[in-house]
C-alpha positions in Angstrom: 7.6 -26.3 12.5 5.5 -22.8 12.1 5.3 -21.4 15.9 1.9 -22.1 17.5 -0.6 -19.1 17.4 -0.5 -16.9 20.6 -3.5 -17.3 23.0 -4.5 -15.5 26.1 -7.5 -14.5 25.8 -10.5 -16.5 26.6 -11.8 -16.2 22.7 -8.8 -17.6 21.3 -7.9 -20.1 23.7 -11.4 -21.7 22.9 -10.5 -21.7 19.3 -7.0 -23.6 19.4 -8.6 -25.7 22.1 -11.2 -27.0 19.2 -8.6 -26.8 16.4 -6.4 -29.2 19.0 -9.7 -31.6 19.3 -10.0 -31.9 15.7 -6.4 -32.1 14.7 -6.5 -35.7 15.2 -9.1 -36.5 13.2 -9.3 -36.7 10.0 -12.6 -34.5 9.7 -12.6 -31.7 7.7 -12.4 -28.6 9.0 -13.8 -25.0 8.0 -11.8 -21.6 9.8 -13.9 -18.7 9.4 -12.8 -14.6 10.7 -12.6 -11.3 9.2 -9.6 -11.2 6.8 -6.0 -11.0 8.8 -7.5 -13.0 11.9 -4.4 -15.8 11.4 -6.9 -18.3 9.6 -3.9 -19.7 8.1 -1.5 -19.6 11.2 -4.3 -22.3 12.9 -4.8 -24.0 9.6 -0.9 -24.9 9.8 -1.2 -25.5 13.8 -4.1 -28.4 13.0 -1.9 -29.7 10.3 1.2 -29.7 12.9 -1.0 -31.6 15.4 -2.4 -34.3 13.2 -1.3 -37.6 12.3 -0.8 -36.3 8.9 2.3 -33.6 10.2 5.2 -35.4 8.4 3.7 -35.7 5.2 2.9 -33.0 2.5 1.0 -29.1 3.9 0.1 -27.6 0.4 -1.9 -24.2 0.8 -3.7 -22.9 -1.9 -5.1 -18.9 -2.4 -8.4 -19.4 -4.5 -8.5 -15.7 -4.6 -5.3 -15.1 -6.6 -5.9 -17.1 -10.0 -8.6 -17.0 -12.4 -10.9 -19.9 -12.8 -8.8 -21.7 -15.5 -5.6 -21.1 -14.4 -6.6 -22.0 -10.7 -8.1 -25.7 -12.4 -4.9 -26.4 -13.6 -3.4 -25.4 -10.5 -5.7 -27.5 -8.3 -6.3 -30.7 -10.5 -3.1 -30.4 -13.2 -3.0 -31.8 -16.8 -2.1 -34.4 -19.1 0.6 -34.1 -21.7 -1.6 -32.2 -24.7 -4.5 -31.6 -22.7 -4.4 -27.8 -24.2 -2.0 -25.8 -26.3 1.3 -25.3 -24.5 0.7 -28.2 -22.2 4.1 -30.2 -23.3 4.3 -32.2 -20.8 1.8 -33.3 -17.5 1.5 -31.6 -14.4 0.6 -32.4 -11.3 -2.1 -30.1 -9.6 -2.0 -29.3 -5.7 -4.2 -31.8 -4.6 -2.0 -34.6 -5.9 1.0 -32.5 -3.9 -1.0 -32.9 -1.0 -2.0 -36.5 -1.2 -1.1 -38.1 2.3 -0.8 -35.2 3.7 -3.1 -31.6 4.4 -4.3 -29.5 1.3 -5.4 -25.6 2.9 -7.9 -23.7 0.3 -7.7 -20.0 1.5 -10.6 -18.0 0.8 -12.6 -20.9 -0.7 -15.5 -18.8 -1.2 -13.6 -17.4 -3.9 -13.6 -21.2 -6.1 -15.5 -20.9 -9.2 -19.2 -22.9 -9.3 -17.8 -25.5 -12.0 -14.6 -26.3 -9.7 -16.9 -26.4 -6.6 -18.3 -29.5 -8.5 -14.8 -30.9 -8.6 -13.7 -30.3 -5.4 -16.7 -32.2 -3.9 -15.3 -35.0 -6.1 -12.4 -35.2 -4.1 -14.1 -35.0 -0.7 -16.5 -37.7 -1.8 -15.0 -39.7 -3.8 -11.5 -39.2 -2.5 -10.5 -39.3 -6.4 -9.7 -36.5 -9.2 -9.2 -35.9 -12.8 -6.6 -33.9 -14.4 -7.3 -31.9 -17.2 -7.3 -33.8 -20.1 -7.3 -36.9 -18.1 -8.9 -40.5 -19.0 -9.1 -42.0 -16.0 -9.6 -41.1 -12.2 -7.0 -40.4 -9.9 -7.0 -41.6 -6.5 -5.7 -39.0 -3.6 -5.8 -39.1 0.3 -6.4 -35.4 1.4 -7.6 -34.0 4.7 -8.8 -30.6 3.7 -8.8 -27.6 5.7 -10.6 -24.2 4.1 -11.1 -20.7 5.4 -13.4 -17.8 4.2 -14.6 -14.6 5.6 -16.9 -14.6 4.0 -20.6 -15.8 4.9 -20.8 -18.7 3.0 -24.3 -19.9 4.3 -25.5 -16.5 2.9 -23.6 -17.2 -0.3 -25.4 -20.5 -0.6 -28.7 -18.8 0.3 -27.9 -16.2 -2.7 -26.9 -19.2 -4.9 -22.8 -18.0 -5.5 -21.7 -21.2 -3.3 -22.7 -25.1 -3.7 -24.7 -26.5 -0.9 -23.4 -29.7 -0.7 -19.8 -28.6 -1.0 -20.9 -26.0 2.3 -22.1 -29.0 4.3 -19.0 -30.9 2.9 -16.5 -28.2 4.3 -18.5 -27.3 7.4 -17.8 -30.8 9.4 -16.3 -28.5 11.8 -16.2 -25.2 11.7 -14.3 -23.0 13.9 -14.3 -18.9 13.9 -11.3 -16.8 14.7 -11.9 -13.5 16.7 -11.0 -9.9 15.8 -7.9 -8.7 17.3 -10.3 -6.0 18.9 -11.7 -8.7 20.4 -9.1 -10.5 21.8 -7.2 -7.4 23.9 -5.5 -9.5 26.3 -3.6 -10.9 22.6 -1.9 -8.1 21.9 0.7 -7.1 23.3 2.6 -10.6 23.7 1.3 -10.7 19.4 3.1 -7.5 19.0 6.2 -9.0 20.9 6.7 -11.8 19.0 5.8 -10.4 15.3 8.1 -7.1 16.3 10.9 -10.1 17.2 10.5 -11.9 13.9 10.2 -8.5 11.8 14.3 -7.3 13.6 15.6 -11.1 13.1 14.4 -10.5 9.3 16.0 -7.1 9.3 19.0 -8.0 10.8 18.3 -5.5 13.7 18.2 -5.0 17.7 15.1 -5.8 18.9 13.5 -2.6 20.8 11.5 -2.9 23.9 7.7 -1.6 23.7 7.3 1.6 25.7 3.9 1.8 27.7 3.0 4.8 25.8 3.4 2.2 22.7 1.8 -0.8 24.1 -1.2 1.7 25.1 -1.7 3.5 21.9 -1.9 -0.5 20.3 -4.6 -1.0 23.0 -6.6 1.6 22.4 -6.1 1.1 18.5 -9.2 -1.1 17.0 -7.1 -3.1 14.1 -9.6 -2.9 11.0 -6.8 -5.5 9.1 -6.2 -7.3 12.7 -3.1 -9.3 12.8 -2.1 -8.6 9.0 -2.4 -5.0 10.0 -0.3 -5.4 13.5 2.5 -7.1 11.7 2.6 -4.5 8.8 3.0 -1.7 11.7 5.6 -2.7 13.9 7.8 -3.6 10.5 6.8 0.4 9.5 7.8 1.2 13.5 11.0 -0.7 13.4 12.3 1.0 10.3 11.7 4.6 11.3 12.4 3.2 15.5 16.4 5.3 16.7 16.3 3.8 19.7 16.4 0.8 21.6 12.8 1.7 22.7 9.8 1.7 20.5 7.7 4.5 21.3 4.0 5.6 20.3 5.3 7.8 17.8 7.2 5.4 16.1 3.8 3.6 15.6 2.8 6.9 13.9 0.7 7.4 17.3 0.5 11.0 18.9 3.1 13.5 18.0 2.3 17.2 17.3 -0.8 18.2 18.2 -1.9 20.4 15.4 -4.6 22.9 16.7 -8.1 22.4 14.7 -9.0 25.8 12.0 -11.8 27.8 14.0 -15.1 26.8 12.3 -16.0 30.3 11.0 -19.4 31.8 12.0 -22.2 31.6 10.1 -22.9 34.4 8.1 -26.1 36.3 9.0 -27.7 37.8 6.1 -29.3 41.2 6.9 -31.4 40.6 3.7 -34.7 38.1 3.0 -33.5 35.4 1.7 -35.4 35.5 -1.1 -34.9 39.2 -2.1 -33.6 39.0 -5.9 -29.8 40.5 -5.9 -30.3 43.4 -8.0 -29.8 46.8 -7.9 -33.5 47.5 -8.4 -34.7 44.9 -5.5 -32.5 46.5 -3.2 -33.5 49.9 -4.5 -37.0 49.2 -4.0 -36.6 47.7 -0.6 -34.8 50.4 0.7 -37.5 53.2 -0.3 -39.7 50.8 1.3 -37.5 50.6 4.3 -37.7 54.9 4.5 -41.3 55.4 4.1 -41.1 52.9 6.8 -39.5 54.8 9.3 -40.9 58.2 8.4 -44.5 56.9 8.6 -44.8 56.9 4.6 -44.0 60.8 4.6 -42.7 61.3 1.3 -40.6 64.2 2.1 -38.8 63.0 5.0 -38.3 59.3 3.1 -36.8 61.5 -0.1 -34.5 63.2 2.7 -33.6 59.8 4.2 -32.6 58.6 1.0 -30.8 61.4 -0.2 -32.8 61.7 -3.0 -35.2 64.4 -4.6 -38.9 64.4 -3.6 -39.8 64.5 -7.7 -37.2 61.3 -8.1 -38.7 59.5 -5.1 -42.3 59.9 -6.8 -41.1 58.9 -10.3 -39.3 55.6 -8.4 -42.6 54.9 -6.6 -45.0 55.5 -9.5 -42.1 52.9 -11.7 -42.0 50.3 -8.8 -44.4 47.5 -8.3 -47.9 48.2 -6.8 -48.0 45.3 -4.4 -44.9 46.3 -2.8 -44.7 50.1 -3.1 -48.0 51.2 -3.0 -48.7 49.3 0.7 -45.7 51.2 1.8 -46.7 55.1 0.6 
């Protein structure tokens, strides 16, 4: 038996307390959650509960195969039903009959095997490919998604009958940033499984490590927590795990000073030219001088004759307002 999911908080204890109510049942049951939420960890625990736990637990990622391939994987084939297919196979739903069959990520299933699938929920029969004749199976079905499927049925990318088929009773899984009081027995136990795998001690969590996974919001939730302390473990050198084997903390690297802006002592939209800034700054002298000529020739360092040849060249509506 898979170990039963960890539950301290008040969210998740409400969730395996309905998964335990319908366990016994043989309704069908939809898990819903962002993606890493342990959809298929509960799926298995409902399956373990039920009256159905000795017989077959076939799971099924409608994700992972294109639509034809994942057909043939669900429903299997006749001998000659297509080129190659030398003798019959027998899809996962067969594999599961008696027992559970868990389609992951159902939102995934192609529109022309939604049709099929609600064959088997209905009908409680299936055809391979390439079949004659109906087969009959026994299958208590258990789906997740995280995605919105009532939206998807809204938007017309997900049967409606097949949604009200799989929603008998649905049940959604928190975040992990949702369920704080989780984490740090979660991160116990998957840290425990990851050194039994690896053949190593098993460290101890350090506050400073059990605080920096607190504070931590766990976009990939569970998933993510378990691919961390693996990462943690490998690079850990002692027998406590600390927050910088987490990749938490460490050197604090001091941020680049944000140079000042720069402050241009120009109009912005002056032309940058030589002659623009000529002509302002014979502008700028006669300025100062109160438009003497003579003293704005000295200013400039510049000959009275070639200050009146500059300001007869220049432009009237600039020059001629300043002499």
């Amino acid at each position: 038996m898979s170990p039963p999911p960890i539950a301290q908080s008040p969210s998740m204890k409400d969730a395996l307390s309905a998964a335990l109510d319908v366990a016994g049942t043989q309704a069908t049951v939809l898990l819903t959650g962002e993606s890493g939420t342990g959809k298929e960890v509960v799926a298995r625990f409902i399956h373990e509960k039920s009256p159905r736990a000795e017989k077959a637990w076939v799971a099924v990622n409608c994700a992972a195969l294109p639509g034809d391939l994942l057909e043939n994987e669900l429903f299997g084939h006749e001998k000659g039903a297509f080129t190659g297919a030398s003798e019959k196979r027998v899809g996962r739903v067969e594999q599961a009959n008696g027992g559970t069959l868990l389609l992951d990520e159902v939102s995934e299933l192609p529109l022309q095997l939604q049709a099929k699938l609600l064959r088997v929920i209905q009908e409680r029969e299936l055809d391979r490919v390439g079949g004659s004749r109906p087969i009959s199976v026994d299958v208590r079905i258990i789906a997740t998604s995280n995605r919105d499927l009532a939206q998807m049925v809204a938007d017309g990318k997900f049967r409606a009958d097949l949604y009200y088929r799989l929603n008998v009773f649905p049940i959604e899984l928190p975040a992990l940033r949702d369920r704080p009081e989780d984490i740090t027995p979660l991160a116990k136990y998957l840290l425990a499984e990851a050194a039994a795998t690896m053949g190593r001690a098993l460290p101890g969590l350090t506050a400073s490590a059990e605080s920096a996974l607190h504070s931590y919001g766990f976009p990939g939730n569970v998933r993510e927590l378990r691919n961390l302390l693996e990462r943690a473990l490998v690079r850990c050198r002692s027998n406590q795990l600390s927050a910088l084997d987490l990749g938490f903390g460490g050197p604090t690297v001091a941020p680049r000073p944000t140079p000042p802006p720069v402050v241009s002592a120009l109009p912005q939209d002056l032309p940058l030219n030589l002659e623009a800034l000529e002509r302002l700054a014979i502008i700028e002298a006669l300025r100062r001088v109160n438009g003497n000529r003579t003293q704005a020739a000295r200013l400039l360092g510049i000959g009275l004759r070639t200050l009146r040849t500059k300001l007869n060249s220049g432009q009237p509506s600039q020059l001629a307002v300043a002499a």
